[in-house]
C-alpha positions as a Markdown table, in Angstrom:
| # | Residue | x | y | z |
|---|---|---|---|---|
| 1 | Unk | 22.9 | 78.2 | -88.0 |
| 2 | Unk | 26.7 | 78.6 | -87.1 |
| 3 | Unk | 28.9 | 77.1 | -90.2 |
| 4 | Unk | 32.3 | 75.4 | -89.2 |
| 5 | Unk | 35.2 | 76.9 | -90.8 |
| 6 | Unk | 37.2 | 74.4 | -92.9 |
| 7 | Unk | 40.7 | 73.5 | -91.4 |
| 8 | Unk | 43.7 | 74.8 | -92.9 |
| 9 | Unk | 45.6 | 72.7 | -95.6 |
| 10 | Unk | 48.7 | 72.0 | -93.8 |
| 11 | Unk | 52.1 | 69.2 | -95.0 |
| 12 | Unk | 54.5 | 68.1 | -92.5 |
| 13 | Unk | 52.8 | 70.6 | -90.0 |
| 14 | Unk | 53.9 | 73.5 | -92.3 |
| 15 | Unk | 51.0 | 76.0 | -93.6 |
| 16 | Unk | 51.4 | 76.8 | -97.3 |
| 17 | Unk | 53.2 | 80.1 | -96.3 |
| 18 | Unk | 55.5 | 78.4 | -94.3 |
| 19 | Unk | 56.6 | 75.6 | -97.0 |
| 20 | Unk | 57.0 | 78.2 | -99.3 |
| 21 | Unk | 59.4 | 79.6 | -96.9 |
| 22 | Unk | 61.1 | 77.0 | -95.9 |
| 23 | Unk | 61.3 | 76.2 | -99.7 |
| 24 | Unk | 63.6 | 79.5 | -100.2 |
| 25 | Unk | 65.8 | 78.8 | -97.7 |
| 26 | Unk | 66.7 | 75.1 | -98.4 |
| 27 | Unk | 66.8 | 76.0 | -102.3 |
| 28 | Unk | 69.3 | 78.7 | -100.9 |
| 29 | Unk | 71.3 | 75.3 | -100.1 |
| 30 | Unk | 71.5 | 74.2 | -103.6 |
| 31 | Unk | 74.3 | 74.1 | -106.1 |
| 32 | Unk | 74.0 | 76.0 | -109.0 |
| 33 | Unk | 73.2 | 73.1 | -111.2 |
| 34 | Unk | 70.4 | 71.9 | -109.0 |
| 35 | Unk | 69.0 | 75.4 | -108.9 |
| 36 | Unk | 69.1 | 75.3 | -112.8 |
| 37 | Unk | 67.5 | 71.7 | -113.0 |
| 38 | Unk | 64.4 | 72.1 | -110.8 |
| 39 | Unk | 63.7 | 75.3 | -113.0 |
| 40 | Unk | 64.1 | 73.7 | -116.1 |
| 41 | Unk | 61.7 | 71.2 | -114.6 |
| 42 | Unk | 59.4 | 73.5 | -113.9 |
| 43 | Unk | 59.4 | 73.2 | -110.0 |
| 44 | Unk | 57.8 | 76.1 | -108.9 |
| 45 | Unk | 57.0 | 77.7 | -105.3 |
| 46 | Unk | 53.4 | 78.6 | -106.3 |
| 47 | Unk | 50.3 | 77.1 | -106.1 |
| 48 | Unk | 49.9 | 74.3 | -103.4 |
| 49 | Unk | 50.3 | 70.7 | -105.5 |
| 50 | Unk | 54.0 | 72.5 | -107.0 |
| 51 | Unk | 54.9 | 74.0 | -103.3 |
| 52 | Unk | 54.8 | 70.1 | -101.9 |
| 53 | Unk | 56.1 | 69.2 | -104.7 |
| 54 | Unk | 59.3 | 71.5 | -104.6 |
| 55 | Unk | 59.9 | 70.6 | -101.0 |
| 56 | Unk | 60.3 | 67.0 | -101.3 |
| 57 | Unk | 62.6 | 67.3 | -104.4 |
| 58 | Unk | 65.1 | 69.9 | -103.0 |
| 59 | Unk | 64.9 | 67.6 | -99.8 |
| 60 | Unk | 66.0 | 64.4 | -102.2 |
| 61 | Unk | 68.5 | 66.6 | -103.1 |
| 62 | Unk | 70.2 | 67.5 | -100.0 |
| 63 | Unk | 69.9 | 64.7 | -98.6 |
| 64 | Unk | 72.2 | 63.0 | -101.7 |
| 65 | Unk | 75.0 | 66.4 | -100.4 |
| 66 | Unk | 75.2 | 64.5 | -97.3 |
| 67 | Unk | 77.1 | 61.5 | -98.2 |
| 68 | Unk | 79.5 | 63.6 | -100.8 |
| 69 | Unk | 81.4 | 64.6 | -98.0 |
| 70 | Unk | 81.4 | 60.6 | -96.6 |
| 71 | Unk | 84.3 | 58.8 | -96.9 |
| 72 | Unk | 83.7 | 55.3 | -98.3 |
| 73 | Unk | 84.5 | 53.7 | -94.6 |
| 74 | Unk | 81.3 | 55.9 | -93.6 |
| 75 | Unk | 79.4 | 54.8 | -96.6 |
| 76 | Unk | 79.4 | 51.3 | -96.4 |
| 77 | Unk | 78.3 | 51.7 | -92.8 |
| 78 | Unk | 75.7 | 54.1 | -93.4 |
| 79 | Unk | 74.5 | 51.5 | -96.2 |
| 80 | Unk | 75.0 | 48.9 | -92.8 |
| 81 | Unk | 72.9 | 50.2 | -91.1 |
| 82 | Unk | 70.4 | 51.2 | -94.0 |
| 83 | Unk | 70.4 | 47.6 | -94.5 |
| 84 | Unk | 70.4 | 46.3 | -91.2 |
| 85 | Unk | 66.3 | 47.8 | -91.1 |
| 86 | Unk | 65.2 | 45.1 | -93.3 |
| 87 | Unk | 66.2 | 42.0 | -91.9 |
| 88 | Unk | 65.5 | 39.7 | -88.6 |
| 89 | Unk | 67.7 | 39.9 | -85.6 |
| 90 | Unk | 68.5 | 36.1 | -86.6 |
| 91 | Unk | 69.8 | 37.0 | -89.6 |
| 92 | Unk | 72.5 | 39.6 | -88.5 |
| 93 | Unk | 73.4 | 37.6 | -85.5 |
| 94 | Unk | 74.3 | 35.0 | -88.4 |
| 95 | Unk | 76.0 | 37.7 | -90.4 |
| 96 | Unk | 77.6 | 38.7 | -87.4 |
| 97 | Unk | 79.0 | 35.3 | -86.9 |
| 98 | Unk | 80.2 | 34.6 | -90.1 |
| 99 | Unk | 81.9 | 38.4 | -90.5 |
| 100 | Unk | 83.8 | 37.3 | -87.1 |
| 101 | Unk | 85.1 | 34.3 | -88.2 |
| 102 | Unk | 86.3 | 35.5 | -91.6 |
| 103 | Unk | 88.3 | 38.6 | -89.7 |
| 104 | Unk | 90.0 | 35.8 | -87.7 |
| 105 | Unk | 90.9 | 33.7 | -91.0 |
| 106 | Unk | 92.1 | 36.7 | -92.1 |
| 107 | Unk | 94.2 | 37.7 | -89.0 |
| 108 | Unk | 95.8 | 33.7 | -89.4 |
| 109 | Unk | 96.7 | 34.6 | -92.9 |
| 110 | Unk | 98.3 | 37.9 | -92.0 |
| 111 | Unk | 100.5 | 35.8 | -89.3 |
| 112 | Unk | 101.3 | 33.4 | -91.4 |
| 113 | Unk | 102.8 | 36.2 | -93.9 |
| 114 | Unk | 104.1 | 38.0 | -91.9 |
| 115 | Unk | 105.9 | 36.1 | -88.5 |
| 116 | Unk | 106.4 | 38.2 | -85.8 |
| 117 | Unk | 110.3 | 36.4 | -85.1 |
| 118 | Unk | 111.3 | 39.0 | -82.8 |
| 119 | Unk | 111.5 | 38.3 | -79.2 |
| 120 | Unk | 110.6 | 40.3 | -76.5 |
| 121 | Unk | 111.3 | 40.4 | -73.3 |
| 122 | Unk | 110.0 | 42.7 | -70.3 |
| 123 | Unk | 112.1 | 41.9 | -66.9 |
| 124 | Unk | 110.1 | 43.5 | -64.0 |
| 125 | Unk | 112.2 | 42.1 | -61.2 |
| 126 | Unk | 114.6 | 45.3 | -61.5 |
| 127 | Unk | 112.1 | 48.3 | -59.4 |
| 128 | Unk | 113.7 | 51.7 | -60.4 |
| 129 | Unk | 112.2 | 54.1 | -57.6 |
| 130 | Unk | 115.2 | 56.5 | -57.6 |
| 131 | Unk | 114.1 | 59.2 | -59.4 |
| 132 | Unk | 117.1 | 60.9 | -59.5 |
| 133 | Unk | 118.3 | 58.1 | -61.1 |
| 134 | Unk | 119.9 | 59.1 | -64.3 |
| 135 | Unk | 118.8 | 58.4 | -68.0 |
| 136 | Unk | 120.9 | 57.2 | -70.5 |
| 137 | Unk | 119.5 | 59.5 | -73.3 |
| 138 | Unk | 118.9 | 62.0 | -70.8 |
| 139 | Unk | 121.5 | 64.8 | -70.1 |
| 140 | Unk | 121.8 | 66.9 | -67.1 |
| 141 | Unk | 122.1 | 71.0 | -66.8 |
| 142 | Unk | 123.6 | 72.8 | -64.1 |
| 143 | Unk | 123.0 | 76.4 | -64.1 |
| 144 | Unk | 126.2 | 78.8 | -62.3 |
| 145 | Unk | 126.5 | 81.6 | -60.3 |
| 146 | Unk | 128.5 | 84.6 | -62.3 |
């Protein structure tokens, strides 16, 4: 009778081999002080409970290095959009709305602070198709024959 060979053990489609591979490399990634902590912590690259185990935590890890580089503009809207998974279309249509109308109760504010009293005028009867017309800021160079 023919006996059925047992799959491989495989995570995230990665053979144990493989995650411990993968393991180096990303831990390459790592500050110093992260290196230090998952050792202390006795996260280790052997044995195939700790190998999973070691993957997910370096990948919490550099996945917290990629918004040290954001500035706070791209935080909030990474956090946006984070938070835009849990709720209804209703509800950030609504949000939508009442963001929009605070901007322009803020932009009415702003105007009334700060008036724009200067008046300005654009006159586009004149047509200027001359171009050798002269510039007023613009001087002209002759070059001479010695």
């Amino acid at each position: 009778m023919a006996s059925k060979k047992s799959q491989p053990k495989t995570f995230n489609g990665m053979s144990y081999s493989n995650l411990q591979c993968t393991n180096s490399r990303n831990r390459d990634k790592l500050k110093q002080e992260d290196k230090k902590w998952l050792k202390e912590n006795s996260y280790k690259n052997v044995g195939w409970d700790n190998v999973i185990k070691i993957f997910q935590k370096i990948e919490e890890i550099l996945g917290k290095y990629q918004f040290e580089d954001m500035s706070l503009e791209e935080l909030f809207l990474e956090a946006d959009r984070i938070g835009n998974k849990y709720l209804t279309s209703k509800e950030i249509e609504k949000f939508n709305q009442q963001l929009s109308k605070e901007v322009v109760e803020i932009g009415e504010l702003i105007d009334q602070q700060f008036p724009d009293t200067e008046i300005e005028i654009i006159d586009y009867s004149q047509k200027t198709t001359n171009k050798n017309q002269k510039k007023r800021n613009q001087k002209t160079y002759r070059t001479t024959k010695p």
